[in-house]
C-alpha positions as CSV (number, residue, x, y, z in Angstrom):
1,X,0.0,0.0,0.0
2,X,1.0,3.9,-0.7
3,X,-0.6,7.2,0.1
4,X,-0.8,10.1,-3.2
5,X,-1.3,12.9,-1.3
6,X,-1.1,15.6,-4.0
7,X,-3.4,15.4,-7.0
8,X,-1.4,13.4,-9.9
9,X,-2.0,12.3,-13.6
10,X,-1.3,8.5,-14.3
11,X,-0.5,7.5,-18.1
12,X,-1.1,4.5,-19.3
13,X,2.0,3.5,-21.7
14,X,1.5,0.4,-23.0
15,X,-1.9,-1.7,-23.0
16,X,-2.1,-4.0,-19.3
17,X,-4.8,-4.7,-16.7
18,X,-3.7,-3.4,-13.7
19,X,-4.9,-4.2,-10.1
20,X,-5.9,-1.6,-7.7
21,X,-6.6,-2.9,-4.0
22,X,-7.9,-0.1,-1.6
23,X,-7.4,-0.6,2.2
24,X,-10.3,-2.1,2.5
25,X,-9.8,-4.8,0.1
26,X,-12.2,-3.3,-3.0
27,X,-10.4,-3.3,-6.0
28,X,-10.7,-2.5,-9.5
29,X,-9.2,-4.3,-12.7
30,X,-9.3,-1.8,-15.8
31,X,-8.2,-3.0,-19.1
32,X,-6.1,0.0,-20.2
33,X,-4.6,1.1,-23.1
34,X,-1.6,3.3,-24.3
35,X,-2.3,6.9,-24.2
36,X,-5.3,6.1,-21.3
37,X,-5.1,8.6,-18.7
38,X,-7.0,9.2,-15.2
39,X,-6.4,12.6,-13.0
40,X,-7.1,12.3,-9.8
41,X,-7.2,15.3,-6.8
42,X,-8.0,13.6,-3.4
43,X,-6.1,11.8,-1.2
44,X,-5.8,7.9,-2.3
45,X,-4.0,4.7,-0.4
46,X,-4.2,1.8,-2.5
47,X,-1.8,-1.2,-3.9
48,X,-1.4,-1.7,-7.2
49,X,0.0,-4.2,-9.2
50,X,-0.3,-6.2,-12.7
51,X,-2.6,-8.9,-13.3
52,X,-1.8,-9.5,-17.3
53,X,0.9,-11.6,-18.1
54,X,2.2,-8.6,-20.4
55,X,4.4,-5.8,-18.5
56,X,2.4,-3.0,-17.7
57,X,4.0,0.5,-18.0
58,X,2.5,3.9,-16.8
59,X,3.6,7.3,-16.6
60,X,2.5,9.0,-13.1
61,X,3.4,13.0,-12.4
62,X,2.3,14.1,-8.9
63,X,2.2,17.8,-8.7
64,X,4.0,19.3,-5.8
């Protein structure tokens, strides 16, 4: 688990499924895509990792 504090823009850079687990064990399995992209401005703790058997590659720029 981490904590994003700050808003941030995640890029998707190549086509995976990630796994995002929140602390309280909901979790969400998008299919994404390259050039996908989700901004998000609240404060989020969550794991995430790669359930395709692809590597998964994102670009993620927290504003500080």
């Amino acid at each position: 688990m981490h904590i994003h504090v700050r808003p941030y823009l995640i890029v998707s850079a190549t086509a995976f499924k990630p796994k995002m687990t929140a602390p309280d064990g909901q979790s969400l399995t998008p299919d994404l895509k390259p050039g996908d992209f989700h901004w998000v401005d609240t404060k989020v703790t969550h794991a995430l990792g790669n359930v395709d058997s692809a590597e998964g590659q994102i670009l993620e720029m927290e504003l500080k």
